[in-house]
C-alpha positions as CSV (number, residue, x, y, z in Angstrom):
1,X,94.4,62.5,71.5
2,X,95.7,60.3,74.4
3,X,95.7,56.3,74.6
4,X,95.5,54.7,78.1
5,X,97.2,51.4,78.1
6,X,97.0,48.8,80.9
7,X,98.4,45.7,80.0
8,X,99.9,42.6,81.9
9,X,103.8,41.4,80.7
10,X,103.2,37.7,78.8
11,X,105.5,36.0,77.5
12,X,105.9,37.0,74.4
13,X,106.9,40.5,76.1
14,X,109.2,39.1,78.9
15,X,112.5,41.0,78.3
16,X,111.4,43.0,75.6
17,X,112.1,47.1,76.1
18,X,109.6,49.2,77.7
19,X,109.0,51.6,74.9
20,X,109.1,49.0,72.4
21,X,106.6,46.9,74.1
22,X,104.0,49.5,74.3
23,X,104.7,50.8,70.3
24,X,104.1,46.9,69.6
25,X,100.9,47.0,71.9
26,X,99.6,50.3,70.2
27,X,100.6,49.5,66.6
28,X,98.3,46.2,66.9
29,X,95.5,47.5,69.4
30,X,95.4,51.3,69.0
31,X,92.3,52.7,66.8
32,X,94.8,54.9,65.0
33,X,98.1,53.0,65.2
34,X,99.8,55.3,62.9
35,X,100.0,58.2,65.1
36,X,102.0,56.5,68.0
37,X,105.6,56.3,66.7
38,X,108.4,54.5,68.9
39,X,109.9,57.9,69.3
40,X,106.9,59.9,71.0
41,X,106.6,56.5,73.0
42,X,109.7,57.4,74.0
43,X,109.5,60.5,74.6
44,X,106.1,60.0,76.9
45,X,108.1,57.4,78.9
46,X,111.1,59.6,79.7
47,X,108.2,62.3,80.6
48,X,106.8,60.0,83.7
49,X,103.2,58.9,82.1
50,X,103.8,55.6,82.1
51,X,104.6,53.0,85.5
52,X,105.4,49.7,86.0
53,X,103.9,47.3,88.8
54,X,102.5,50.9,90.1
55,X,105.8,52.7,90.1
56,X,106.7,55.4,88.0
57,X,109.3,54.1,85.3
58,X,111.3,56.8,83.1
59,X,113.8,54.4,81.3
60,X,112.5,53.4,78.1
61,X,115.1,51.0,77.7
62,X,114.0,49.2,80.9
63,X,113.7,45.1,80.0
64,X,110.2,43.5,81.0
65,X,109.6,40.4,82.9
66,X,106.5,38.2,82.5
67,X,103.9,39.3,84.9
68,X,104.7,43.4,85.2
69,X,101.5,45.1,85.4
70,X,102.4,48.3,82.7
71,X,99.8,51.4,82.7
72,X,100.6,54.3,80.5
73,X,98.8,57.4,79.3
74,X,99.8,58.2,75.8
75,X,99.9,60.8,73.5
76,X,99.4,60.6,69.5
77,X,100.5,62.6,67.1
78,X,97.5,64.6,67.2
79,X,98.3,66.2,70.5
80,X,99.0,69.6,70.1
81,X,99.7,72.5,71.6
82,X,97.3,75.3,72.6
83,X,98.7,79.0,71.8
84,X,98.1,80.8,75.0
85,X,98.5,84.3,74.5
86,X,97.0,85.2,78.3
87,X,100.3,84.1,79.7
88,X,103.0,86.3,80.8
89,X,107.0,85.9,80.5
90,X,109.7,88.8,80.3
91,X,111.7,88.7,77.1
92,X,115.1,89.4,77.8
93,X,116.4,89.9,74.2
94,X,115.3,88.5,70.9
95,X,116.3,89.1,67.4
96,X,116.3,86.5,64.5
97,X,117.6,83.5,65.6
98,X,116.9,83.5,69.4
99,X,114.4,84.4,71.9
100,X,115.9,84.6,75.5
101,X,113.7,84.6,78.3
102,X,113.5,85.0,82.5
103,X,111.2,81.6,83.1
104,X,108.9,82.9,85.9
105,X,108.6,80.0,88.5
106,X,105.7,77.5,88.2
107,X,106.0,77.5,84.7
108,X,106.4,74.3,83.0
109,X,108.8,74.1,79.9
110,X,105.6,72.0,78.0
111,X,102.7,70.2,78.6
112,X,102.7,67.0,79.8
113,X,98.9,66.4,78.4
114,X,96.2,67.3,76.5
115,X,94.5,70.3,79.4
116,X,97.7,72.2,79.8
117,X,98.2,75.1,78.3
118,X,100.1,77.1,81.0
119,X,104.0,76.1,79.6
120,X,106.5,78.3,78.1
121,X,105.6,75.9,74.9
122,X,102.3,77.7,74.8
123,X,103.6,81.2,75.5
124,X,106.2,80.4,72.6
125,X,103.7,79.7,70.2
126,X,101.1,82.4,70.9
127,X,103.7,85.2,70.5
128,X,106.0,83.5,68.2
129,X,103.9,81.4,65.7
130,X,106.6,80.3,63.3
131,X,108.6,78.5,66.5
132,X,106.1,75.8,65.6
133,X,108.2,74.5,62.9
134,X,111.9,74.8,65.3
135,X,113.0,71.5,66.8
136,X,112.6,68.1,67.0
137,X,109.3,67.6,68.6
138,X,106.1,69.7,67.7
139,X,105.4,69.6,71.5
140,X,109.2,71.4,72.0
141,X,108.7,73.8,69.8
142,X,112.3,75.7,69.6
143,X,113.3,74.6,73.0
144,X,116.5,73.4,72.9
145,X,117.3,73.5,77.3
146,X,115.0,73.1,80.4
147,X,114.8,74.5,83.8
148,X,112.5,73.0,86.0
149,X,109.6,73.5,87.2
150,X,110.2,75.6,89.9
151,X,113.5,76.8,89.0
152,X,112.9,80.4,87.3
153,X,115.7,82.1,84.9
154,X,117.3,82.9,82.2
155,X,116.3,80.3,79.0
156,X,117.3,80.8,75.3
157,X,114.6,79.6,72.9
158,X,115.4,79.1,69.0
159,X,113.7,80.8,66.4
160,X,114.6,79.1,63.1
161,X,116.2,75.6,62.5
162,X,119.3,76.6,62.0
163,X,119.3,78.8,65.3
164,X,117.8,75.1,67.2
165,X,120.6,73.1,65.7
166,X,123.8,75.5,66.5
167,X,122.1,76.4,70.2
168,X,122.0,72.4,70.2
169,X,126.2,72.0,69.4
170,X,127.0,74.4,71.8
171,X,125.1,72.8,74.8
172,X,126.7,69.6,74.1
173,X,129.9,70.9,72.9
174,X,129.6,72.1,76.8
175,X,130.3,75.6,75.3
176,X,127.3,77.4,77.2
177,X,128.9,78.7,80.4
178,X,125.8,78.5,82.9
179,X,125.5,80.4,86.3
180,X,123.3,79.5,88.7
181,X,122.2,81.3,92.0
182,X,121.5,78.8,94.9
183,X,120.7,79.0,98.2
184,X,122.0,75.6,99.9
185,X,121.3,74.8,103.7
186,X,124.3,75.0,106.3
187,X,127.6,76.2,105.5
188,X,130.0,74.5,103.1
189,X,133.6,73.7,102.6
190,X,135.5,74.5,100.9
191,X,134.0,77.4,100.1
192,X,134.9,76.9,96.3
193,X,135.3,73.8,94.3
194,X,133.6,70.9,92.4
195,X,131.2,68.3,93.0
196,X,131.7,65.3,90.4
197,X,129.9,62.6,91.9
198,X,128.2,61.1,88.2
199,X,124.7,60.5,88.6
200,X,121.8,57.9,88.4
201,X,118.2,57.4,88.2
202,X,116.9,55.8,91.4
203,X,114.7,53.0,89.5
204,X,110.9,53.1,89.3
205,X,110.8,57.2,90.3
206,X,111.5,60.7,88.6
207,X,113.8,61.0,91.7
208,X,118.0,60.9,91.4
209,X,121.1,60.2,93.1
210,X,124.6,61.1,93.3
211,X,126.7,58.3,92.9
212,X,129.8,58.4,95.2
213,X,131.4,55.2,94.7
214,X,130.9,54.6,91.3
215,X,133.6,51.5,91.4
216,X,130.7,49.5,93.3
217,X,127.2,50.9,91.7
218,X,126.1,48.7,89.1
219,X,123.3,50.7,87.4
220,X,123.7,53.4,84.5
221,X,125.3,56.3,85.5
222,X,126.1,59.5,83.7
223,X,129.1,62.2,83.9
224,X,128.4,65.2,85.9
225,X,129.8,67.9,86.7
226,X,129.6,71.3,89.0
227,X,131.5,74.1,90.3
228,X,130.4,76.5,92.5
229,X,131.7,79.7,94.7
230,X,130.8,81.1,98.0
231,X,128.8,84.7,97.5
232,X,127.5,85.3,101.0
233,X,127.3,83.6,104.3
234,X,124.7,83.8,106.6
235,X,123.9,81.5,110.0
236,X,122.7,78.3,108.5
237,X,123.0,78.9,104.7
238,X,125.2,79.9,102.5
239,X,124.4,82.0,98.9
240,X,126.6,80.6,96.4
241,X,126.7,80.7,92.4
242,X,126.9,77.3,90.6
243,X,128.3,76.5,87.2
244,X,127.2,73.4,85.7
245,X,129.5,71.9,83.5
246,X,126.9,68.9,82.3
247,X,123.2,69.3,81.6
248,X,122.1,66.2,83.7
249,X,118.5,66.5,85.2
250,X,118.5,67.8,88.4
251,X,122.0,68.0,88.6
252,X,122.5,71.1,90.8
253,X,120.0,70.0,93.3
254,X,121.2,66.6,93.6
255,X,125.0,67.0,94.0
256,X,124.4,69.5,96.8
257,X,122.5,67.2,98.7
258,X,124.8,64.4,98.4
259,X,127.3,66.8,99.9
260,X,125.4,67.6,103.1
261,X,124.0,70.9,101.8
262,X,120.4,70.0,100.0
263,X,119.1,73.7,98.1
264,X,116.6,76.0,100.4
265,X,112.9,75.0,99.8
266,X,113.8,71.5,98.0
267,X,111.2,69.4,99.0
268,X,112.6,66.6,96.7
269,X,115.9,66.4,97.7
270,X,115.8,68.1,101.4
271,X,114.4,65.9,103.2
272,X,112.2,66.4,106.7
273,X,113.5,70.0,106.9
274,X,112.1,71.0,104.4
275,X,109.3,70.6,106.1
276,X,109.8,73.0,108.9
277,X,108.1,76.2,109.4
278,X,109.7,79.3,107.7
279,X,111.2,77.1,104.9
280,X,110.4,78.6,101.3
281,X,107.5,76.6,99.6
282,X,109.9,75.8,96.3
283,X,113.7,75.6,95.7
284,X,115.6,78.5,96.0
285,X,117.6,77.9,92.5
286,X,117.8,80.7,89.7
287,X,119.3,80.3,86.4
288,X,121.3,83.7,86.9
289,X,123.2,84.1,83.4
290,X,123.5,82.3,80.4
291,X,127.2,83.2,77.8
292,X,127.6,82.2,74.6
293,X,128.7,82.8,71.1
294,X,126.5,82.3,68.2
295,X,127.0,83.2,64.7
296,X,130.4,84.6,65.6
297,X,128.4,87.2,68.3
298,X,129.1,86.8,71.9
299,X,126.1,86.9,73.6
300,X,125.5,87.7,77.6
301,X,122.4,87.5,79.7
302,X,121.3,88.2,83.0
303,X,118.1,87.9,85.2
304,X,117.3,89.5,88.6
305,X,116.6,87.2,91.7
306,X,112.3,86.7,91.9
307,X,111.2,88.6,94.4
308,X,110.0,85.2,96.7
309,X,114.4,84.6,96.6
310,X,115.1,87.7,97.9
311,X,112.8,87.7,100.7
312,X,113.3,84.7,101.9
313,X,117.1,86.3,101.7
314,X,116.3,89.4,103.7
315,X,114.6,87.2,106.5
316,X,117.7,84.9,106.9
317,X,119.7,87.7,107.2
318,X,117.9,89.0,110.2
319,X,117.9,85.8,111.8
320,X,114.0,85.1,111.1
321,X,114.5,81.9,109.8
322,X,116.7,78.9,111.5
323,X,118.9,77.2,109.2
324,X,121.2,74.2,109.3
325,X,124.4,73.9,112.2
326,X,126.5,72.1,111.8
C-alpha cells in the first residue's frame, strides 16, 4: 500500500527534519499509521519519492522552512514484493551462504513501487524463497551491495543472516577488492593513479559531484576513493579497469567526469555528447570481478563484457565512432 502526501511547511514544522516531518504527518493523518515507521520513511526518502518545492530531495535529514510545499509517495509496511520467476539472471556460483550473480543491464536492484516486479529483488525471491527473511529491509531481501541501474556485473547476494551480516563487515571493512571495466571518453593521464576528490549530493536532485576543493565547500561530503589502470587505448577513449576503494553512489561515474573523462554512454554525467550520434544508449560500466574471503574461503568472481560493451568496442576500434580530442 502507498500513501501520497502533499502538505505545506507551518510552523510547527519549520526546521523540523524531512523524514521526521512526514512520520509525524503520517502517524496523525495516515488511515493505518502503524505501518509507516521513521525508518522506511527514511528509506523512501533516500529512494527519490519524495520532493520539496517540486524538486527531488534525497536527504532525510534535510531541515524544513515554513512555506516548503513537500509531496511524497509512500510505502507501508504492507508493500511487498512480487516473486517473479519469468525473469532471467545468470548465477555465477552459489552455495549456502551466497548467491553471486552477473546483473544483466536494465535491471533494477528493487522496486521502487507497488507495479514493479522486474528487480533482482523479485528474481531473488522467486528462485530463492527463504532470502525473504536476509537483511534489513523486506524490500532488500539479502542484498547487501548495489550496481546501478544500467551498470551490469558481477553482485553477491546473502542467503542466510549470518552470510548478510559478514558480506556487510567486509564491504565496510573496505575488504571487498572491486574491479570495474569502464570505458571513459578521451584519453587520460596518467595512465594509472587515483581520483580522491570526496563527494557530495548536489541539493534537491539524485545527481552528484566531485568535490575538488573541499577547504571551501560547505555542504556534507563524504570520503571517496578510486584507482584505476590503463587496458587499451583507442582514438578518443580509453578502456581502463577501476578499483573502488569506497562504496559511494555513483562514485566511479562521477570522479571520472570531474577529471575531464565522463564514462561512454553516461547521459547523467556526460553531458551534450552524450548526445551525439553513435554514442551507446547507457553507460559503458561493468562490475568485472568481485574477491573476497568469507568464512575463511577466498572467493573470486568474474563476468564477461555484455555483448552491447563489446560492440560498441569493436566499432571504436575501427574508427566508426568519434570520440573525445583533446
Amino acid at each position: 500500500m502507498e500513501e501520497i502526501v502533499e502538505k505545506t511547511v507551518g510552523t510547527q514544522g519549520s526546521n523540523m527534519r524531512l523524514d521526521a516531518f512526514l512520520a509525524d504527518f503520517l502517524k496523525r493523518n495516515a488511515p493505518d499509521s502503524g505501518s509507516y515507521s521513521r525508518t522506511r520513511v527514511r528509506q523512501d526518502i533516500e529512494q527519490g519519492t519524495v520532493s520539496v518545492n517540486s524538486a527531488v530531495e534525497t536527504d532525510p535529514g534535510r531541515r524544513l522552512k515554513y512555506g516548503d510545499r513537500v509531496h511524497a509517495t509512500l510505502r507501508s509496511k504492507g508493500f511487498s514484493i512480487r516473486p517473479n520467476p519469468e525473469l532471467t539472471v545468470p548465477v555465477l556460483f552459489e552455495d549456502e551462504h551466497i548467491i553471486v550473480i552477473d546483473k544483466p543491464v536494465g535491471m533494477q536492484m528493487h522496486p521502487g513501487s507497488v507495479e514493479a516486479d522486474d528487480t533482482v529483488a523479485n528474481w531473488a525471491l522467486a528462485h530463492f524463497p527463504a532470502i525473504a527473511a536476509v537483511g534489513e529491509d523486506p524490500l532488500r531481501p539479502g542484498i547487501v551491495h548495489r550496481l546501478d541501474r544500467n551498470t551490469s556485473g558481477v553482485l553477491v547476494l546473502a542467503k542466510t543472516p549470518d552470510a548478510f551480516v559478514e558480506l556487510k563487515r567486509i564491504f565496510q571493512s573496505r575488504l571487498m577488492r572491486k574491479t570495474y571495466t569502464v570505458l571513459v571518453l578521451g584519453n587520460i593521464e596518467p595512465t594509472s593513479g587515483e581520483i580522491a576528490h570526496p563527494i557530495a549530493q548536489r541539493t534537491g536532485t539524485l545527481k552528484r559531484m566531485a568535490v575538488e576543493h573541499p577547504e571551501s565547500f560547505r555542504g556534507e561530503m563524504k570520503e571517496a576513493m578510486t584507482e584505476y589502470r590503463l587496458e587499451e587505448r583507442f582514438p578518443g577513449y580509453d578502456l581502463l579497469s577501476a578499483f573502488p576503494k569506497t562504496g559511494r553512489t555513483h562514485q566511479i561515474r562521477v570522479h571520472f567526469a570531474s577529471v575531464g573523462h565522463p564514462v561512454a554512454g553516461d547521459h547523467l554525467y556526460g553531458g551534450r555528447r552524450m548526445r551525439e550520434s553513435g554514442m551507446p544508449s547507457r553507460q559503458l560500466l561493468h562490475a568485472s570481478a568481485l574477491e573476497f574471503e568469507l568464512f575463511g574461503e577466498k572467493l573470486s568472481f568474474v563476468a564477461p563484457l555484455p555483448e552491447d560493451f563489446r560492440a560498441f568496442i569493436q566499432k571504436i576500434a575501427a574508427g566508426g565512432v568519434p570520440g573525445l580530442t583533446e
